[in-house]
C-alpha positions in Angstrom: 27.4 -50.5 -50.9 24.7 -48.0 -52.6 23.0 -49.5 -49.9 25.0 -48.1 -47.2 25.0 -44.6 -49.0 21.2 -44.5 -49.4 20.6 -45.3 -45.4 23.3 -42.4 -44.6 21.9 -40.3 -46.7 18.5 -40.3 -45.6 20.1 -40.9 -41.9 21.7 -37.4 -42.7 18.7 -35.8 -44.4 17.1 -36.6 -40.8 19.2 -35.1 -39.0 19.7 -31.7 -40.8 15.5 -31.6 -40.9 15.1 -32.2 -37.4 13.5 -29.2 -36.1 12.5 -28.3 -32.6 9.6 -29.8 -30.6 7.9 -30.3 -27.7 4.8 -32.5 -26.1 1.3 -31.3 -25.6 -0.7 -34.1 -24.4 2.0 -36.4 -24.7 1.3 -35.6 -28.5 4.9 -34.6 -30.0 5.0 -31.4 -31.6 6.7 -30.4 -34.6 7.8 -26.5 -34.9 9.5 -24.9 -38.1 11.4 -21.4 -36.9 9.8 -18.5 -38.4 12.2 -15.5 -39.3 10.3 -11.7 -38.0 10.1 -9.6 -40.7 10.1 -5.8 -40.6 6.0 -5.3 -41.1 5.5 -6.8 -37.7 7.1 -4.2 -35.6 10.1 -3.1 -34.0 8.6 -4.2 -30.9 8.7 -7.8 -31.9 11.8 -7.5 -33.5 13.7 -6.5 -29.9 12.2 -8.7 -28.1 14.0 -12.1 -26.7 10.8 -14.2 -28.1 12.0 -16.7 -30.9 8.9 -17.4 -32.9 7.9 -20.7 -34.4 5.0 -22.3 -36.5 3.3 -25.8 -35.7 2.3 -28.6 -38.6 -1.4 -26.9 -38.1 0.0 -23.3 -38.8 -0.4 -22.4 -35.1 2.0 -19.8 -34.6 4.0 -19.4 -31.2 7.2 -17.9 -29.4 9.4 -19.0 -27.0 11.6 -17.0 -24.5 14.7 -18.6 -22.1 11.5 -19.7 -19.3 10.4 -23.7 -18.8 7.2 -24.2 -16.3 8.8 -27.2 -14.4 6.4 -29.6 -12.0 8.7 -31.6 -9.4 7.4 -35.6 -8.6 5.4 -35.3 -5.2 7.4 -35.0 -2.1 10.6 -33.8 -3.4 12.2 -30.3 -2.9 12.2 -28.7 -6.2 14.3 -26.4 -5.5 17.1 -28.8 -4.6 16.3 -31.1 -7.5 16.7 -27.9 -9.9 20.3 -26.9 -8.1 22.2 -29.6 -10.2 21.5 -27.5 -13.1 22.4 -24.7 -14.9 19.3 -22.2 -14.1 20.0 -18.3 -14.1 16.5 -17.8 -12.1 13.7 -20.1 -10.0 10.8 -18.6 -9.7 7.6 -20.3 -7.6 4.6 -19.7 -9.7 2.2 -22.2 -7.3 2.8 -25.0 -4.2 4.4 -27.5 -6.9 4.8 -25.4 -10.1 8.2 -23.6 -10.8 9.1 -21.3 -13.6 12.8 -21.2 -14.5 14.9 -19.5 -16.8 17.8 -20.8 -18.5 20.9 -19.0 -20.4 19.9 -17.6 -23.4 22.2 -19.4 -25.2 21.0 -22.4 -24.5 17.9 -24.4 -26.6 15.2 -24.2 -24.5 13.5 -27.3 -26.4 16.4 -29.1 -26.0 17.0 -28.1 -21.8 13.2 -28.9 -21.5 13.9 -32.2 -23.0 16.9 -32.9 -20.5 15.2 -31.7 -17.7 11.7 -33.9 -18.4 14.3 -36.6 -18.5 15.1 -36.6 -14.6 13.1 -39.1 -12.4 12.7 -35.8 -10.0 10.8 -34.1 -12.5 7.2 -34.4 -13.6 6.7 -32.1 -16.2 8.9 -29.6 -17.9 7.5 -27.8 -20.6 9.0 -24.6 -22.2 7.0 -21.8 -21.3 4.7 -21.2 -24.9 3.6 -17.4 -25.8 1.0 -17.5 -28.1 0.8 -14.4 -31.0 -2.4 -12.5 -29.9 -4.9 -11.4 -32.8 -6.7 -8.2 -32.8 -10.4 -8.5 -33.1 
């Protein structure tokens, strides 16, 4: 019995921790949100961009956008209809940007779109905090 409780405990514990992610590489990426204070700018704070820190303290943001590579010789455009996109845009000959409610995870959309055979890559579309030199 304690047993039992220990195992769904910690099966719990994972669950509550599991944070957001992606794959670089096919290296999986942790991220732990990162709440915008007021010293960084009203600019910032307005903005759509939700902003996240990696296990290496890399910081980055995230919009409702997912750069999205079809398998060769399929119509992305048709593969991408079965889903719930508010906007395709063609960025090159095979590489789409999309964006998606903004409601919706994008991590988690990213992850269910990577899953289709159709697709190659789906990756949410990363914005990197610039540094002033």
């Amino acid at each position: 019995m304690k047993k039992q409780i220990i195992i769904s405990f910690l099966g719990l514990t994972l669950l509550i921790n599991a944070g957001e992610f992606y794959y670089s590489n096919g290296n999986k990426v942790e991220l732990s949100k990162v709440e915008v204070s007021q010293t960084i700018g009203s600019r910032m704070l307005n903005s759509r961009t939700k902003y996240y820190k990696t296990a290496t303290g890399k910081s980055i943001g995230v919009r409702d956008d997912i750069l999205v590579e079809c398998v060769a010789n399929k119509d992305c455009k048709e593969v991408l209809s079965k889903y719930e996109i508010t906007e395709i845009s063609q960025l090159t000959d095979s590489i789409y940007i999309i964006k998606i409610s903004s409601d919706k995870n994008v991590f988690e959309f990213a992850q269910k779109l990577y899953g289709d055979n159709n697709i190659k890559i789906a990756h949410p579309n990363l914005r990197k905090i610039r540094n002033r030199r």
